[in-house]
Every structure is written in structure tokens, then in C-alpha cells.
N, C-alpha and C positions, 0 to 999 in steps of 0.2 A: 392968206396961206398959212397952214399950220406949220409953227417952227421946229423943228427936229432938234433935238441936242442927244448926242452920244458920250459919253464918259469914255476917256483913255488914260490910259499912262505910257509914260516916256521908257523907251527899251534903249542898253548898249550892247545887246549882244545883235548879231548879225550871223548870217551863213542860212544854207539849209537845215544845217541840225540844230539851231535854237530857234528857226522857226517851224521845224518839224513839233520840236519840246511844247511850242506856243499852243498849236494849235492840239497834240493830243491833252492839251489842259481847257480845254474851249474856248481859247484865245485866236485872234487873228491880228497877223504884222498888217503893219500900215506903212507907209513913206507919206508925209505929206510934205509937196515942195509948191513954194512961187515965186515971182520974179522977184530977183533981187533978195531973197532971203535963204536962209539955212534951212536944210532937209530936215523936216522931224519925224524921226522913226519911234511909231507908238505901236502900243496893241490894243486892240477893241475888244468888244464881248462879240465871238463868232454869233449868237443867236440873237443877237437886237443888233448889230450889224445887216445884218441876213433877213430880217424882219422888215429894214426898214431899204434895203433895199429889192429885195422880192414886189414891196408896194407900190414900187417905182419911184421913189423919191432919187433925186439926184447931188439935191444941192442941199445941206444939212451944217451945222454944227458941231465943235468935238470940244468939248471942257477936259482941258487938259490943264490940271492943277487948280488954279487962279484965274486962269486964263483959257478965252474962247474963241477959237478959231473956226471963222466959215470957209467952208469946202465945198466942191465942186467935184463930185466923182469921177474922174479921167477912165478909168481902166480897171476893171477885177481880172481876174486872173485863174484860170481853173487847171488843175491837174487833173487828166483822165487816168 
């Protein structure tokens, strides 16, 4: 299986209006959580995001810093 890695970095801002900011920059918020650990709120690149999940990939990679976390896509989220 081919392995997906995504590049992030770590956000403190929170709300709808810095993630409105996020995404008119081509960014997209993330939460990533699992048991027993602390939530990490990142942002991704909205078009290799969207790329790799449009191809149907679910289960992928996020290099965030040093460090590589595999994930499991739970839930996107669509505003109409």
C-alpha cells in the first residue's frame, strides 16, 4: 500500500474567525485526537488535503515537525 504523508503545523488560535482566516489563506484546521492523549490542533495544505482525500485514501500520515503521526480519517465537515 502506498504510504501518504501530509505536512502540518501546529495552530493556537481557535474559533470560527481564525479558522475562517485559515482557510481564506489555503489552509485547513484539523483536531487530531486518540485515546489517552492530548488533542492536536494543526492546519494542512487545503489542496493536498483534498487531493488525497477526493482519491479515497482514509488512513494516512501527518509530519508535524520531527514528528509523525498516523491517522485515521473520522469525519470531514462541509459548510453549504
Amino acid at each position: 500500500m502506498q504510504e501518504i504523508v501530509l505536512s502540518a503545523q501546529s495552530r493556537t488560535e481557535v474559533g470560527s474567525r481564525a479558522a475562517r482566516r485559515l482557510r481564506e489563506s489555503g489552509l485547513l484546521p484539523a483536531n487530531i485526537y486518540g485515546h489517552g492523549e492530548e488533542n492536536l490542533l494543526v492546519t494542512l495544505d487545503a489542496k493536498s488535503f483534498k487531493k488525497v482525500f477526493h482519491e479515497g485514501h482514509r488512513i494516512l500520515d501527518i509530519q508535524l515537525g520531527d514528528k509523525v503521526e498516523h491517522i485515521l480519517i473520522k469525519e470531514v465537515q462541509y459548510d453549504p
